[in-house]
N, C-alpha and C positions, 0 to 999 in steps of 0.2 A: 504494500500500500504506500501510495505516494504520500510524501507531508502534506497536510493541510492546512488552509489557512480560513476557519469560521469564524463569524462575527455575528453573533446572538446581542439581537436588540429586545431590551423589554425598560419599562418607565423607572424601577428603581429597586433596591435590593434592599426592601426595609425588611420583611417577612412573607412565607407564604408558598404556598406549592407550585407558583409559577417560577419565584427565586430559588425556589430550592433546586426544583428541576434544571435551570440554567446552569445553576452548581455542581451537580450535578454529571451532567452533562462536560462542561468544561476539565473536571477531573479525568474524565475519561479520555478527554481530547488528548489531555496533557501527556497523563498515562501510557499513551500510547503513541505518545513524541510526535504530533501536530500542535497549530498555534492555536491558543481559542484567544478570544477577543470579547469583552464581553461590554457593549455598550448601554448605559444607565445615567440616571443622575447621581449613585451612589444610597449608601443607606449601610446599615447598622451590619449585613452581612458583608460588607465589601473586605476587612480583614479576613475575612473566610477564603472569597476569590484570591486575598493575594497571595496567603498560603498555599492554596493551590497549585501557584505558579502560573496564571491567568494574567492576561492583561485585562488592564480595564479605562474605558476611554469614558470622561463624566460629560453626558448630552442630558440634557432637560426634556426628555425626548417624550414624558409621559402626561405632560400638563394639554389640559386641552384648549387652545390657544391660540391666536392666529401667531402671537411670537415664535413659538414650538417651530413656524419655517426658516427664521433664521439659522438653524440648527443641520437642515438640508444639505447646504455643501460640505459641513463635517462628514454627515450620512452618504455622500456620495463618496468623500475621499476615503471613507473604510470602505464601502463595497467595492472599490476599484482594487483594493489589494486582496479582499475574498476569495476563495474559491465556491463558498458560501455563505449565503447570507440566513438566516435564521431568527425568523420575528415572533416573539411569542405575544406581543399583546397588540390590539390592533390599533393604535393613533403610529408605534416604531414602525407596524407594519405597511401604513400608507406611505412614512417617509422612508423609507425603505426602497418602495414599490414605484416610486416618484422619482426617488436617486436613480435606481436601477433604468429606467427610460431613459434618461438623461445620456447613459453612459452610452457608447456606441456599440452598433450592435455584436462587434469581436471581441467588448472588453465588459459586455455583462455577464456578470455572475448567476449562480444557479439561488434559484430563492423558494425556499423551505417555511411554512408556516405552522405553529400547533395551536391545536383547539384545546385549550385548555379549562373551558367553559362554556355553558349555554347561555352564549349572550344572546341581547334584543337581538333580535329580526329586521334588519336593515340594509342601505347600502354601504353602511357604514363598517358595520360588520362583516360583512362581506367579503372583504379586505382577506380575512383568513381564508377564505377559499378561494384565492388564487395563487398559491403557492403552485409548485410544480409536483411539491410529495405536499402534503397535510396529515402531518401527525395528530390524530386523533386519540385523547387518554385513555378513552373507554369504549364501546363498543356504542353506549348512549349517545354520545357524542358523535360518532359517525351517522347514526339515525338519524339523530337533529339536523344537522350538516347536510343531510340528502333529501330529508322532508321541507325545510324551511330554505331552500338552494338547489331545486331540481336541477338547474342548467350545469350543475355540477359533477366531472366524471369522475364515477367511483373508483377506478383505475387507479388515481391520485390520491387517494385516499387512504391513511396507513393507522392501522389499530397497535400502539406501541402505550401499553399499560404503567400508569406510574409506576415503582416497584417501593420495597424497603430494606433497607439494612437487614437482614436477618439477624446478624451478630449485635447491632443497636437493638434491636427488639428481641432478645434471644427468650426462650421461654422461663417462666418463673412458676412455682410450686401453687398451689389454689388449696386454700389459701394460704397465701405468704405474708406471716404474723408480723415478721420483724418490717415488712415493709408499709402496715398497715400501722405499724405503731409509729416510727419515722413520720408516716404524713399524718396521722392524729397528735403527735409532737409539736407540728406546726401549726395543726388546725384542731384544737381539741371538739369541738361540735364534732369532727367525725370519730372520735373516740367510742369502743363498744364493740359488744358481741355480735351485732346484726350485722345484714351486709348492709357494702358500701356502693353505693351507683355510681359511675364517673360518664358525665357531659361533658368534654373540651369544646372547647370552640368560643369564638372573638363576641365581643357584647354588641348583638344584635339578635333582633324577632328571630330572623331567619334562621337562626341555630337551632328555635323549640324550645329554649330554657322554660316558657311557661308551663310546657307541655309536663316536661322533666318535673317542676313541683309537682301538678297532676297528681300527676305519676307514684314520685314520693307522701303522698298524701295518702293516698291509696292503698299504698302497700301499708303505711302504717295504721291506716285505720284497720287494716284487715288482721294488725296483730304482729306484724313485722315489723323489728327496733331497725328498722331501713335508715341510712344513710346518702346524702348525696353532696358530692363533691362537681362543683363547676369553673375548674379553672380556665381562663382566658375570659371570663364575662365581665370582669371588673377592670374596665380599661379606660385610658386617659379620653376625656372628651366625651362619656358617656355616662357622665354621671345619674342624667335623668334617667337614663334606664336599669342602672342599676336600683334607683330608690323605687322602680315601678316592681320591680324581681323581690326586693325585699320586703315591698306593700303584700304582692301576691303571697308571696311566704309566710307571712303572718297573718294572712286572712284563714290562709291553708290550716296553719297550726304548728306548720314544720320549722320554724325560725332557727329552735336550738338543735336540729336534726342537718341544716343546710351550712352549707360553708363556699360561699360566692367569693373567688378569689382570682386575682392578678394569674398570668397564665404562668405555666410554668416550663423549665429546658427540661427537669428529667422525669419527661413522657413515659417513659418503659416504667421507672419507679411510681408513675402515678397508676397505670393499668395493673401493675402486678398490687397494687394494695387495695384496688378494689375485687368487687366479685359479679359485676355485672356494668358493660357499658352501653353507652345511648349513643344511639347516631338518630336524634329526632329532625332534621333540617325540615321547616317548611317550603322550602323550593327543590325543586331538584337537584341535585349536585351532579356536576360531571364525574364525578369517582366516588371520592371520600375514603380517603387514606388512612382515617382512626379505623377505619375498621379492619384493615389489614393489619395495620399495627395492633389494634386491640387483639387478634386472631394469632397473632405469630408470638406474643405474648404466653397467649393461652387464655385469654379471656373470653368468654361468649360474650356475642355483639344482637341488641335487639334495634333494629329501626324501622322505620319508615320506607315499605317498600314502593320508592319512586326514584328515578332517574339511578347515577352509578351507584348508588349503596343500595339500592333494593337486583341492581344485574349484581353484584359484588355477594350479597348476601343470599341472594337465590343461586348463586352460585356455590360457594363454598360453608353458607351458614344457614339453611333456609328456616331450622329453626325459629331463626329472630326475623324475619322478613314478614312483618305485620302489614296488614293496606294504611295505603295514610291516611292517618287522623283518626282511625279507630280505637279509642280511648280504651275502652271497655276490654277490648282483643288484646291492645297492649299490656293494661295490666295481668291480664289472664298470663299472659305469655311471659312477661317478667316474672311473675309469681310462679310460675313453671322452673322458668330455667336457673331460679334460686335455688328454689326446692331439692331441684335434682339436679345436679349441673352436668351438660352434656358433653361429652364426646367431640372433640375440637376438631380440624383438620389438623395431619399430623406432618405435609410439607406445606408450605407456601410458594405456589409458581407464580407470585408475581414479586420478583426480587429485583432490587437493584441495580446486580451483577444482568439480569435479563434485558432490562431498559437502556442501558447505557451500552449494551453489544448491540440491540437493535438498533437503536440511534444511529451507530458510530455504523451499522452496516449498510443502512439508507444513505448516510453521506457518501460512501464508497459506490452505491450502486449510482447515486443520480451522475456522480462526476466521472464516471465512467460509459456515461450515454454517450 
């Protein structure tokens, strides 16, 4: 394989499964002694990148803005040195896509898009289906992509599954005391003998945290000392909805049973101390990566079967793949799989090591047309 030279544009590398995957991705490049290039405004991950050993060039590239064009002949002078160009979010992807015309027709690069989400329905959007390959996360995602974009050939269309560490997420005992007592150390509301439920995810509706008191209301009135933990929902800028999460909590009754907290880095230590997790999202998600991680752990995963975590969980967990918004069904169904805890999957084929060969084998085949 020849050296390569990618250039992965996305708006900024604060958090998130679009930055992670560019990370991702770029280690592999590295790895494998190509240049990766990773263009952003920068953000909280970028000593991540540079450990790596990744370049990284700071474009403002994710503000939506008519400014955002002065940014263009940057965008042009990296794709002129690409062998590929690689847009994961769509405003890098118009400038991108804009550059790329620009350039003459012997010195443009090959340009690669990924759906990393079910965005609106637009021209605007759109933008990700004109890549040459379009990597899609999930198999959701390609649906979407052909339903809402007929003019679209599927030929171009490539199903490359986020993945996880396995060794980050290696599995842990159920239950695992000393790690349930660690994070009742920090959080004593989840201190006790009953299980613990764990909801991650950023402070908004969209997650379900209401659903998730529900939920815990429920099981406790039925008699279960249930616990639930929800870190990420306590986050800067969203205070009014934090005081809405804590109004519902104590109408519920669960006040001293909940522990609403800032998110936290060690994810595997939060899934191995509980005994049951939630993937509630009220909107579809394109994947939903707690649940693989929650799964390779060893944790049984209950959600909402719609968009990639109800394909994710009818896949590998169908236990927990409730319809959405069946309240009644989900309790049923969490009070199940406390009771008796089931039978995990005992590999996980959507690995890290998987994602970043296919990647890296897409780049080999397009620039080999």
């Amino acid at each position: 394989m020849r050296r390569l030279t990618v250039v992965q544009l996305l708006p900024a590398l604060e958090a998130g499964g679009v930055e992670r995957s560019t990370l991702e991705i770029a280690a592999a490049l590295v790895g494998a002694g190509h240049r990766a290039i990773v263009a952003s405004a920068g953000g909280r991950m970028l000593p991540q990148l540079d450990a790596i050993g990744a370049e990284h060039v700071r474009l403002a590239i994710g503000r939506k803005s008519p400014w955002v064009l002065r940014h263009l002949p940057a965008v042009r002078r990296l794709c002129a040195q690409a062998d590929i160009v690689h847009a994961r979010s769509r405003l890098p992807a118009w400038l991108a896509w804009w550059a790329l015309r620009t350039l003459p027709a012997a010195r443009r690069r090959h340009f690669i898009t990924t759906a990393h989400g079910l965005n609106s329905v637009s021209r605007y959007s759109a933008i990700m289906t004109r890549g040459e390959r379009v990597i899609c996360v999930s198999n959701t995602v390609r649906d979407y992509l052909l339903q809402h974009y007929p003019q679209t050939d599927p030929a171009r269309l490539r199903v490359i599954p986020r993945g996880i560490d396995p060794h980050a997420f290696a599995p842990a005992p159920l239950p695992d005391t000393a790690a349930r007592a660690r994070v009742a150390h920090h959080y004593p509301r989840l201190a006790g003998n009953g299980p613990l439920l764990l909801l991650p995810g950023r402070g908004t509706r969209l997650k379900g945290h209401a659903d998730a008191i529900a939920l815990l209301a429920q099981l406790r009135a039925s008699g279960l000392d249930a616990r639930l933990w929800m870190p990420g929902a306590q986050q800067s800028g969203r205070e009014a909805y934090l005081r809405e999460l804590e109004q519902l909590a104590q109408t519920a009754g669960v006040t001293a049973a909940l522990a609403i907290t800032a998110p936290t880095d060690a994810m595997r230590e939060a899934y191995a101390a509980c005994d049951l997790v939630l993937q509630l999202s009220r909107k579809p998600e394109a994947l939903g990566r707690t649940v693989l991680e929650a799964l390779a752990v060893g944790r049984p995963v209950v959600g909402w079967a719609h968009g990639g975590v109800g394909e994710l969980l009818h896949e590998l967990f169908p236990q927990g793949a409730v319809p959405a918004f069946e309240m009644s069904e989900m309790t049923r169904r969490a009070g199940m799989l406390l009771a008796q805890p089931p039978t995990l999957p005992v590999t996980m084929p959507y690995t890290l090591d998987a994602m970043q060969e296919a990647t890296l084998a897409l780049y080999q085949e397009i620039t080999n047309v």
